[in-house]
FIKOLZA-1660 file (N, C-alpha, C; in steps of 0.1 Angstrom, whole numbers, plus 5000, padded with zeros to 4 digits):
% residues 197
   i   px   py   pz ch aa at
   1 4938 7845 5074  A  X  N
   1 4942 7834 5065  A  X CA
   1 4931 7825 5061  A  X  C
   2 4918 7829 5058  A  X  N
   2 4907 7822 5055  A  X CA
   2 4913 7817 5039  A  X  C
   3 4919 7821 5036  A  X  N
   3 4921 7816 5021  A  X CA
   3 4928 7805 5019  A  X  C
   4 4930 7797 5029  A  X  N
   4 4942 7786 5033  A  X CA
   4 4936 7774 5029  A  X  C
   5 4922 7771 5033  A  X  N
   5 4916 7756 5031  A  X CA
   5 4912 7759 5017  A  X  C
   6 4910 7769 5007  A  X  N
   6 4911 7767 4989  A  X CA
   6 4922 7762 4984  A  X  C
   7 4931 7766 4988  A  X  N
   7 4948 7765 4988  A  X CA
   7 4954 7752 4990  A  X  C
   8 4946 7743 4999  A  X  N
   8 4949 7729 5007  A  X CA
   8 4939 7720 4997  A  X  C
   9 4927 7727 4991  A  X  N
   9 4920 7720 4981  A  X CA
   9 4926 7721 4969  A  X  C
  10 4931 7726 4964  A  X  N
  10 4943 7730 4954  A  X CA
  10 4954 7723 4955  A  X  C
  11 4960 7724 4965  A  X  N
  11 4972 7709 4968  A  X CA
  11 4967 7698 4967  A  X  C
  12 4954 7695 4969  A  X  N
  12 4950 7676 4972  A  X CA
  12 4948 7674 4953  A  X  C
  13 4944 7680 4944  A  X  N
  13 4941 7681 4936  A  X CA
  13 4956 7676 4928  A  X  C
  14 4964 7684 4932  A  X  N
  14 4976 7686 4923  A  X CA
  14 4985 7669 4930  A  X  C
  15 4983 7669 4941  A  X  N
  15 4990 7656 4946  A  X CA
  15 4984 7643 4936  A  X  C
  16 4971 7647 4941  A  X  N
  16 4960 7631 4934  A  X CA
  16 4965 7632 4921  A  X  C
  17 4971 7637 4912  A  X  N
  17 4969 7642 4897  A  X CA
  17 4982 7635 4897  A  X  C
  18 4996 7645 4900  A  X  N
  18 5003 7639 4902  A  X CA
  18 5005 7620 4903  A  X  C
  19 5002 7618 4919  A  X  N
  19 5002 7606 4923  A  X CA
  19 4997 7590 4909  A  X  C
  20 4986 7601 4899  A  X  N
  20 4980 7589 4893  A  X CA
  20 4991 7591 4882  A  X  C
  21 4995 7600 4874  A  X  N
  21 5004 7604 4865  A  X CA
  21 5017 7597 4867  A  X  C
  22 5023 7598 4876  A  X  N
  22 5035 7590 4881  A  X CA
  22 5031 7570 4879  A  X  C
  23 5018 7566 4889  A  X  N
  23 5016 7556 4887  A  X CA
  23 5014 7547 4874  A  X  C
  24 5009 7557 4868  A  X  N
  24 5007 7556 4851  A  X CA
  24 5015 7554 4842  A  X  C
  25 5026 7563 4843  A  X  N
  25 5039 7564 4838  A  X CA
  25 5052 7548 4839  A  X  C
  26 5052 7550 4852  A  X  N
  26 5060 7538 4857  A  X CA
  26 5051 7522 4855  A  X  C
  27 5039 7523 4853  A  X  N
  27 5028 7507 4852  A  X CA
  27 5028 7505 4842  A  X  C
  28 5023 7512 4833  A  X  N
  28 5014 7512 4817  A  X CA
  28 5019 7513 4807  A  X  C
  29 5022 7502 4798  A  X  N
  29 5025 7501 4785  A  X CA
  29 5019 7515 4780  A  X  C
  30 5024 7523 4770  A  X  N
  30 5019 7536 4763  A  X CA
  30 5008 7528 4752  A  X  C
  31 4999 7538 4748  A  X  N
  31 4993 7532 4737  A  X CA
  31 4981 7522 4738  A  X  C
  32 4972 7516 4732  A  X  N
  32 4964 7502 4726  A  X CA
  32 4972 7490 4735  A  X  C
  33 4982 7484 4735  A  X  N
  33 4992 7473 4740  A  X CA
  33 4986 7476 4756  A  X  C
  34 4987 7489 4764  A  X  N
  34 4989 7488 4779  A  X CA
  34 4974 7493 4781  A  X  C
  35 4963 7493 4771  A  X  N
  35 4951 7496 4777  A  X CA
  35 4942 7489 4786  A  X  C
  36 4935 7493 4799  A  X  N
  36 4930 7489 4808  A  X CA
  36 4917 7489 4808  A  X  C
  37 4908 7482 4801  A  X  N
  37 4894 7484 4805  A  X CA
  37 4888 7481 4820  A  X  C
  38 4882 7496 4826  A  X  N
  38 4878 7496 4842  A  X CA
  38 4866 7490 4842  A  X  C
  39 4854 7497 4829  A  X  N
  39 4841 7496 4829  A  X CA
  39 4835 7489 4816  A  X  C
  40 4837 7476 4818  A  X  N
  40 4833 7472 4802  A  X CA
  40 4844 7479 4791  A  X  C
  41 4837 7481 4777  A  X  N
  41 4849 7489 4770  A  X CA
  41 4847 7500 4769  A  X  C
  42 4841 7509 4774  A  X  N
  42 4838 7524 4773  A  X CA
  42 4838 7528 4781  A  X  C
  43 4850 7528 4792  A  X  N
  43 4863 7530 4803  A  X CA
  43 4870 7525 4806  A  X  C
  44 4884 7533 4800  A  X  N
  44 4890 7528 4802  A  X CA
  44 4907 7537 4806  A  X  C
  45 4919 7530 4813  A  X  N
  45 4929 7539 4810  A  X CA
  45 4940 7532 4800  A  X  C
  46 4942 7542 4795  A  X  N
  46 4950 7544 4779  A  X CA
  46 4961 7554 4782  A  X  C
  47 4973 7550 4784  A  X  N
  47 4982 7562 4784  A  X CA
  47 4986 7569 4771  A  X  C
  48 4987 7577 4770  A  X  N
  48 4991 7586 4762  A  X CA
  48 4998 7602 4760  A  X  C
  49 5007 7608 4754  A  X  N
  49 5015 7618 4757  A  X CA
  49 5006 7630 4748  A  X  C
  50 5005 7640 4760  A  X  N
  50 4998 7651 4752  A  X CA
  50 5010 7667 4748  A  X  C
  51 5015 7667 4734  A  X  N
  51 5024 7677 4735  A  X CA
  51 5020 7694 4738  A  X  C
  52 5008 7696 4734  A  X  N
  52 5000 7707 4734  A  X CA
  52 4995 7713 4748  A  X  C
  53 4982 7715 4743  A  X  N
  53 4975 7720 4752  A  X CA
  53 4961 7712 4748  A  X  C
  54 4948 7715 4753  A  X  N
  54 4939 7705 4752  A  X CA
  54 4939 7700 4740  A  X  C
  55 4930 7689 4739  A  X  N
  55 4930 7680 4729  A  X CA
  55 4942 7679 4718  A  X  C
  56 4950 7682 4726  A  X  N
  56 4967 7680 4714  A  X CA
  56 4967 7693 4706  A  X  C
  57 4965 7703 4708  A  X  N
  57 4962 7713 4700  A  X CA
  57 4978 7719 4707  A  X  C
  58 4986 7726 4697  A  X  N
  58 4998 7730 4694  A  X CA
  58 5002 7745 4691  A  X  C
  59 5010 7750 4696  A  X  N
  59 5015 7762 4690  A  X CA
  59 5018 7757 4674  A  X  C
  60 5027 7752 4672  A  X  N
  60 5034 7746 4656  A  X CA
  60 5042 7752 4658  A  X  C
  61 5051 7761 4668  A  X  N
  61 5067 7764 4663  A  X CA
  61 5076 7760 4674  A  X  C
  62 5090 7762 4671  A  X  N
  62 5101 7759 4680  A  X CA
  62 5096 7766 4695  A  X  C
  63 5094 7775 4698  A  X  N
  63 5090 7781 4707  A  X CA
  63 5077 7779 4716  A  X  C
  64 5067 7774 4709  A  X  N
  64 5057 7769 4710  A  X CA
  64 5050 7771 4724  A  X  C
  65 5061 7754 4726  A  X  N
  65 5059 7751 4741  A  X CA
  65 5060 7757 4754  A  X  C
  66 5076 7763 4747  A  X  N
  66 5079 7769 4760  A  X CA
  66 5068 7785 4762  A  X  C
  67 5065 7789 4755  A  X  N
  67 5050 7802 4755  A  X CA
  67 5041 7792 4760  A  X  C
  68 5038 7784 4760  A  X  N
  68 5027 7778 4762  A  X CA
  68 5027 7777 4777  A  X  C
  69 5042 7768 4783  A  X  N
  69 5045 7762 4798  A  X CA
  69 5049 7778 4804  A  X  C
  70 5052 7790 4801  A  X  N
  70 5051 7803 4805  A  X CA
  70 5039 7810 4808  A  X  C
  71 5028 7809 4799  A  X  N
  71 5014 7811 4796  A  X CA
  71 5008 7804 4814  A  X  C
  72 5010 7797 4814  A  X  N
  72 5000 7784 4823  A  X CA
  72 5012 7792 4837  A  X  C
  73 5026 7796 4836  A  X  N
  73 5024 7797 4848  A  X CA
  73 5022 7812 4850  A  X  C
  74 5014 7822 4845  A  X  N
  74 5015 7832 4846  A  X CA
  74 4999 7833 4850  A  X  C
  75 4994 7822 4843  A  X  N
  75 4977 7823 4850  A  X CA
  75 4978 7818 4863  A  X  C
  76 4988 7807 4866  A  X  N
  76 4985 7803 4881  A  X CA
  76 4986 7814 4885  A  X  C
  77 4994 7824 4885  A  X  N
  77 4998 7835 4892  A  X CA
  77 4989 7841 4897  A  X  C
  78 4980 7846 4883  A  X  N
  78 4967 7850 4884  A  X CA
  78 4954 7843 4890  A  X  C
  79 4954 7833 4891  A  X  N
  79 4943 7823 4898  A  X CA
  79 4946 7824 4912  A  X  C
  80 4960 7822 4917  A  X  N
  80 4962 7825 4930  A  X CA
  80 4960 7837 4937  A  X  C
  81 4961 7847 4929  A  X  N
  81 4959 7863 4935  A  X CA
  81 4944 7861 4932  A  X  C
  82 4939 7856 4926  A  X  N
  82 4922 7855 4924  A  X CA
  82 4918 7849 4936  A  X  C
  83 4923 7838 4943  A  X  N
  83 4915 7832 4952  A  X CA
  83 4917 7845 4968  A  X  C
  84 4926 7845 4967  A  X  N
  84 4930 7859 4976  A  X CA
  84 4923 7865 4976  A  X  C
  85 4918 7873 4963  A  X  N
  85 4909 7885 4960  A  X CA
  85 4893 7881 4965  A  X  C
  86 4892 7873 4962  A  X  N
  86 4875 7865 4966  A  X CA
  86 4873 7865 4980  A  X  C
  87 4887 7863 4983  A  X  N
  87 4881 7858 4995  A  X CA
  87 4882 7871 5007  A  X  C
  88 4891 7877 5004  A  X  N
  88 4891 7894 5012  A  X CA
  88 4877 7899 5007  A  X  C
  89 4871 7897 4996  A  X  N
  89 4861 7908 4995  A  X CA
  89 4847 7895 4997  A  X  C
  90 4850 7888 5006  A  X  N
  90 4838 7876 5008  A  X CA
  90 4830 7874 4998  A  X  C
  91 4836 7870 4987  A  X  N
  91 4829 7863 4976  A  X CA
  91 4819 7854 4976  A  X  C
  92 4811 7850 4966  A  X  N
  92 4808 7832 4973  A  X CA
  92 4817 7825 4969  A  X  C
  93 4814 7810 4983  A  X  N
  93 4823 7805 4987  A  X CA
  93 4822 7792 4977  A  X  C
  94 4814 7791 4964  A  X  N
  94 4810 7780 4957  A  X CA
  94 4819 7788 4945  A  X  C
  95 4821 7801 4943  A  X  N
  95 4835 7802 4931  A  X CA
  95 4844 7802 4938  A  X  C
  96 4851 7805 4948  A  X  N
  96 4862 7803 4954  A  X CA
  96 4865 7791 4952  A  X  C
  97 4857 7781 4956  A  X  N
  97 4858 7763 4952  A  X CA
  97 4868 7761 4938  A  X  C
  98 4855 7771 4930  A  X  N
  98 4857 7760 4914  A  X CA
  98 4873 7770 4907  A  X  C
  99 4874 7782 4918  A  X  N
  99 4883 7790 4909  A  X CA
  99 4901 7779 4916  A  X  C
 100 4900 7770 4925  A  X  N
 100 4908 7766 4935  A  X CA
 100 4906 7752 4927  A  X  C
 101 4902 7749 4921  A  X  N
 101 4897 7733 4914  A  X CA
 101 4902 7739 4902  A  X  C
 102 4899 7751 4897  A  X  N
 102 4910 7756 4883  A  X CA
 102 4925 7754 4885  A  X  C
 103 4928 7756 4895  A  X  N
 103 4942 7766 4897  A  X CA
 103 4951 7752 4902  A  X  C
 104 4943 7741 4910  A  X  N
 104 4950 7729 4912  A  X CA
 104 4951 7718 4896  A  X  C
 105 4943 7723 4888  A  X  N
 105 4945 7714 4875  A  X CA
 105 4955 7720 4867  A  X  C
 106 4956 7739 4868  A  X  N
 106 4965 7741 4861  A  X CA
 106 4980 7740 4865  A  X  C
 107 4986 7741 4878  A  X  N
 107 4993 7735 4880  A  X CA
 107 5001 7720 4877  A  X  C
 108 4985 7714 4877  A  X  N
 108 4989 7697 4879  A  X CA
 108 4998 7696 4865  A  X  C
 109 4990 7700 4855  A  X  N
 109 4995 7696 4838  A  X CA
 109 5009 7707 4836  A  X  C
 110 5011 7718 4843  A  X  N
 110 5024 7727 4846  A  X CA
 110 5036 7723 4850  A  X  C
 111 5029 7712 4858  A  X  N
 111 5046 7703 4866  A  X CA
 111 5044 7690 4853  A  X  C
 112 5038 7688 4850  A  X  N
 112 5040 7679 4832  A  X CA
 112 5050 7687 4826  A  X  C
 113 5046 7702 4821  A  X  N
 113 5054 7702 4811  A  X CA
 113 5066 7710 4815  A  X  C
 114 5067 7713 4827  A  X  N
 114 5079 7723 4834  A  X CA
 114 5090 7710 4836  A  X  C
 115 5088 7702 4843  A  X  N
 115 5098 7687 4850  A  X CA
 115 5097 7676 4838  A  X  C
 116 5089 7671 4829  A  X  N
 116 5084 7661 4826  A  X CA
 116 5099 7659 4820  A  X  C
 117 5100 7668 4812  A  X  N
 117 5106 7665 4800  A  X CA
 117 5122 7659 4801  A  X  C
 118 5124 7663 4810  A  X  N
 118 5137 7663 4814  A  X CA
 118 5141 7651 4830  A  X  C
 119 5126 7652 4836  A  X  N
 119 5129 7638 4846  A  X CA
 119 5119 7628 4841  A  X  C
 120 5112 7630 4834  A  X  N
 120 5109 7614 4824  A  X CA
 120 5113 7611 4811  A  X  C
 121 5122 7621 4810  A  X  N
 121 5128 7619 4795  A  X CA
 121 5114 7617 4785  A  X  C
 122 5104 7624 4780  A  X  N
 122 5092 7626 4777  A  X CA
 122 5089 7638 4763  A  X  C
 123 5099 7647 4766  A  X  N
 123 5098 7659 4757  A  X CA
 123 5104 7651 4741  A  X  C
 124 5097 7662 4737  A  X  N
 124 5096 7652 4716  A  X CA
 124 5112 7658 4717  A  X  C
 125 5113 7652 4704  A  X  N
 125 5132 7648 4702  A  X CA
 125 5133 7659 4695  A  X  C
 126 5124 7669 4693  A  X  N
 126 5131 7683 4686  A  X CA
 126 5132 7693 4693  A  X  C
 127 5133 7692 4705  A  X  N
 127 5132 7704 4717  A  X CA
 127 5139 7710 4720  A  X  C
 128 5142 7721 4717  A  X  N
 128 5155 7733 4723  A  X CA
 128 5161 7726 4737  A  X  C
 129 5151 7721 4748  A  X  N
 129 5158 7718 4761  A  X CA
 129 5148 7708 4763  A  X  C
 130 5148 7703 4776  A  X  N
 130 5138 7693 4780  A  X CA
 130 5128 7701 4788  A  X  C
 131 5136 7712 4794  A  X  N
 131 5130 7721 4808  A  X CA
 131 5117 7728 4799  A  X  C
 132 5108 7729 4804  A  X  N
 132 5096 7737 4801  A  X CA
 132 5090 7731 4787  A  X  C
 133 5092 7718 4784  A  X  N
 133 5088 7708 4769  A  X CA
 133 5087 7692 4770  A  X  C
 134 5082 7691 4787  A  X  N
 134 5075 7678 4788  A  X CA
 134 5063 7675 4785  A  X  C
 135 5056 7666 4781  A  X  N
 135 5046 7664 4778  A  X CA
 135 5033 7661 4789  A  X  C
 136 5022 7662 4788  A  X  N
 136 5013 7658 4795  A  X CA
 136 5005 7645 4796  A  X  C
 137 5009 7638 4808  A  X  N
 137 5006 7624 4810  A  X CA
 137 4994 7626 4812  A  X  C
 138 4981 7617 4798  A  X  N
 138 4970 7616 4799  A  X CA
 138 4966 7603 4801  A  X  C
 139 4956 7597 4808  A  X  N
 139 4947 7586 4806  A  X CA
 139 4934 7582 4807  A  X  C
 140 4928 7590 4813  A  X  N
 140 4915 7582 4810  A  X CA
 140 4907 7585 4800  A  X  C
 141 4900 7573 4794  A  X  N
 141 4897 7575 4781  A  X CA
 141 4883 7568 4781  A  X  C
 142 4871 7576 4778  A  X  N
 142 4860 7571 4776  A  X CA
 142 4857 7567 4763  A  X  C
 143 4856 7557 4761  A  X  N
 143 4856 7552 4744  A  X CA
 143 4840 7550 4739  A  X  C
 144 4835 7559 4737  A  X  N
 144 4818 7559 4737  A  X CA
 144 4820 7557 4716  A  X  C
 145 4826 7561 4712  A  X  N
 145 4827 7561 4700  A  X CA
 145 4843 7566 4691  A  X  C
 146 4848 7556 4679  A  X  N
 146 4860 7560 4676  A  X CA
 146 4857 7551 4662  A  X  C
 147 4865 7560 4653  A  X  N
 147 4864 7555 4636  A  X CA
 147 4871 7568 4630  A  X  C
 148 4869 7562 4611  A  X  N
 148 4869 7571 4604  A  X CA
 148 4862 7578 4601  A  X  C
 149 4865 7595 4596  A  X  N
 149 4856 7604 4593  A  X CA
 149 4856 7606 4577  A  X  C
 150 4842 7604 4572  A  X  N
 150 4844 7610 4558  A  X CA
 150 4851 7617 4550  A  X  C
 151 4860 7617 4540  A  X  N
 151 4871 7625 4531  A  X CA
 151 4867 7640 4531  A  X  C
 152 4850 7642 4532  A  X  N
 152 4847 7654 4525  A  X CA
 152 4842 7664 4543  A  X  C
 153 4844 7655 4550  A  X  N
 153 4842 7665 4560  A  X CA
 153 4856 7680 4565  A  X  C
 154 4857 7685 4568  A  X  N
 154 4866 7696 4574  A  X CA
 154 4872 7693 4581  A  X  C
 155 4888 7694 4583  A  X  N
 155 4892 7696 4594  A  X CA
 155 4896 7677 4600  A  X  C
 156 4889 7672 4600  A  X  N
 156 4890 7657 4605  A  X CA
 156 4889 7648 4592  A  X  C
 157 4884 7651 4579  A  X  N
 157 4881 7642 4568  A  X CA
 157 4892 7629 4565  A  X  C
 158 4891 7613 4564  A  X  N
 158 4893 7612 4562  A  X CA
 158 4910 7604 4572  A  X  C
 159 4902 7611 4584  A  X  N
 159 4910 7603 4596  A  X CA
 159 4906 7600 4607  A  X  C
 160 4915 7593 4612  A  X  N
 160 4906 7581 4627  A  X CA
 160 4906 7585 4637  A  X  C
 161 4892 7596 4642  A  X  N
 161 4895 7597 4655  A  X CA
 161 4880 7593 4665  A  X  C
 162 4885 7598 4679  A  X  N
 162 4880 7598 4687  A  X CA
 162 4867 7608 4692  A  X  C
 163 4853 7601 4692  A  X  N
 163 4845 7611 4699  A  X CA
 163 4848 7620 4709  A  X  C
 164 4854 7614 4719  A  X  N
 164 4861 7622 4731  A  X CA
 164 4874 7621 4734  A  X  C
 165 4883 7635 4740  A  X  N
 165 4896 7629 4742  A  X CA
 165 4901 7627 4754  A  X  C
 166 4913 7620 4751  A  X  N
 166 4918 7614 4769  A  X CA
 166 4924 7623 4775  A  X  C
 167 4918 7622 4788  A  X  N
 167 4922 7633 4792  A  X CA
 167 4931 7629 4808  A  X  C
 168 4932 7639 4818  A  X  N
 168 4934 7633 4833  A  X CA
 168 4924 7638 4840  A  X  C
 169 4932 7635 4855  A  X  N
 169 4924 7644 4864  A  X CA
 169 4923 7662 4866  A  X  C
 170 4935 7665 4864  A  X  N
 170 4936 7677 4859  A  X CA
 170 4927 7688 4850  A  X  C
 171 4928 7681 4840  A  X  N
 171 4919 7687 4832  A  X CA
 171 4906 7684 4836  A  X  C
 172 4901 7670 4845  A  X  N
 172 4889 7670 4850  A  X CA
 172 4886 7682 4860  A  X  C
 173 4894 7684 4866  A  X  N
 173 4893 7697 4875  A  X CA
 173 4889 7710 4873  A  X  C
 174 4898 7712 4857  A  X  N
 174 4894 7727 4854  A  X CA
 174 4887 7726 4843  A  X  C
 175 4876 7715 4844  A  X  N
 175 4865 7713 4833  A  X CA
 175 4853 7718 4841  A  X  C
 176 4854 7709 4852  A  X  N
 176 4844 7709 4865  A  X CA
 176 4842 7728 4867  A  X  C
 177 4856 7732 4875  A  X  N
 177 4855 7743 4877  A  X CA
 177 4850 7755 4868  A  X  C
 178 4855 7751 4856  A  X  N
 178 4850 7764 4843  A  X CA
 178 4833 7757 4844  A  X  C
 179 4829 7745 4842  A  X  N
 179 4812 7742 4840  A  X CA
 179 4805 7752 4850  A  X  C
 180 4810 7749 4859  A  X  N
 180 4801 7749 4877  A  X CA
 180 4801 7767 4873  A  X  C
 181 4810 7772 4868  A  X  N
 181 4811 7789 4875  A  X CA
 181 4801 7795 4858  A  X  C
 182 4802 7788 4852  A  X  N
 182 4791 7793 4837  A  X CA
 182 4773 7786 4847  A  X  C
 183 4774 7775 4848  A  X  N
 183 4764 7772 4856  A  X CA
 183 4755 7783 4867  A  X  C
 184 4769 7785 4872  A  X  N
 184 4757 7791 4883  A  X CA
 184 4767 7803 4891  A  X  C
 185 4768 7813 4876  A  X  N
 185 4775 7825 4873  A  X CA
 185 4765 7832 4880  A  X  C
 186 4748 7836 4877  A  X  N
 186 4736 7841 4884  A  X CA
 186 4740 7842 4897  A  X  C
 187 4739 7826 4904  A  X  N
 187 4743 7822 4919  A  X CA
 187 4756 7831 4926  A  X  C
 188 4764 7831 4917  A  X  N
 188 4779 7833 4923  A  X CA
 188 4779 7846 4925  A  X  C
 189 4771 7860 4912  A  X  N
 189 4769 7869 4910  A  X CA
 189 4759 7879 4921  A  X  C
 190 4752 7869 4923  A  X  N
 190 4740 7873 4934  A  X CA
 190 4746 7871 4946  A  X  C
 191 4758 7863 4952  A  X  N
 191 4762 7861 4965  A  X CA
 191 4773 7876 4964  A  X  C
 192 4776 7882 4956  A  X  N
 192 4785 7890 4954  A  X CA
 192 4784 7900 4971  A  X  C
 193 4792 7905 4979  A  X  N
 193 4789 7915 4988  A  X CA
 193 4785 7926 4981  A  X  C
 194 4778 7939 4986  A  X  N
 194 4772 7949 4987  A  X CA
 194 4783 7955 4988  A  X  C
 195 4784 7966 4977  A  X  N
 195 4798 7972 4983  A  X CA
 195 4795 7986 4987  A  X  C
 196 4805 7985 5005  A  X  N
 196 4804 8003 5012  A  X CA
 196 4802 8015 5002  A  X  C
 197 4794 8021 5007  A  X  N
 197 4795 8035 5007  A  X CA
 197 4800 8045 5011  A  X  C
% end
């Protein structure tokens, strides 16, 4: 059962995430009105509802979501039989980490959109059900830069956004975890076992 303390980093991950999500939810005006500056003004928390997947990015149909909240749990599936897999064939123990830091963020935003909808009354008003069409409780928000973008640019022209978007802990997790395993892919590659002959 070596694969137990990934699994227990995986849980603390999804609790902390949880725990601030909940706290967020029930404290914070939504929006500009309930914003919190922690660090001067370029930190701060900003609640806000994410219906997508990163940066608000969408299926666009009736269906959408629910492929989306199906999708996420079919990789946990896979992330979990992955930590298993590493760890029977003594992987290194620095992807094991970041693949257990993936697998606790994708969860965390999973129980958003699997419960949200329907026990925070959260899911948009056009949703076949609530179940599997909650939204993702986002907040922290580094405000390093925000404005309009020129009419003639692509894609953004001509509307007001944000250098960076708000995100949680969650997605901090499986930001960290996907950087660290492109980082030091060499590292993780080279610890690989020797395999029998």
């Amino acid at each position: 059962m070596k694969h137990q303390r990934f699994f227990l980093f995986t849980l603390i991950i999804v609790l902390a995430d949880q725990a601030i999500k909940l706290l967020v939810h029930f404290n914070m005006t939504m929006g500009p009105a309930g914003e919190i500056d922690l660090l001067g003004e370029w930190f701060k928390l900003h609640y806000i509802l994410n219906k997508g997947m990163a940066f608000g990015l969408s299926f666009g149909s009736t269906y959408g979501k629910l492929f989306l909240s199906l999708f996420r749990l079919a990789a946990i599936g896979g992330f979990s039989w992955l930590i298993i897999y590493l760890v029977r064939e003594q992987h290194s123990k620095g992807l094991i980490w970041c693949v257990a830091a993936i697998l606790g963020g994708a969860i965390g935003n999973l129980i958003d959109s699997v419960f949200y909808g329907a026990l925070l009354d959260n899911a948009p008003y056009n949703s076949i059900t609530p179940w599997f069409h909650g939204q993702v409780i986002d907040m922290i928000y580094l405000d390093i830069w925000e404005g309009y973008v020129a009419d003639w640019v692509p894609l953004w022209g001509g509307k007001k956004i944000a250098l960076l978007p708000i995100f949680n802990l969650a997605d901090i997790a499986i930001f960290l975890g996907v950087l660290i395993i492109i980082i030091r892919q060499k590292a993780f590659l080279r610890n690989k076992p020797a395999l029998n002959h």
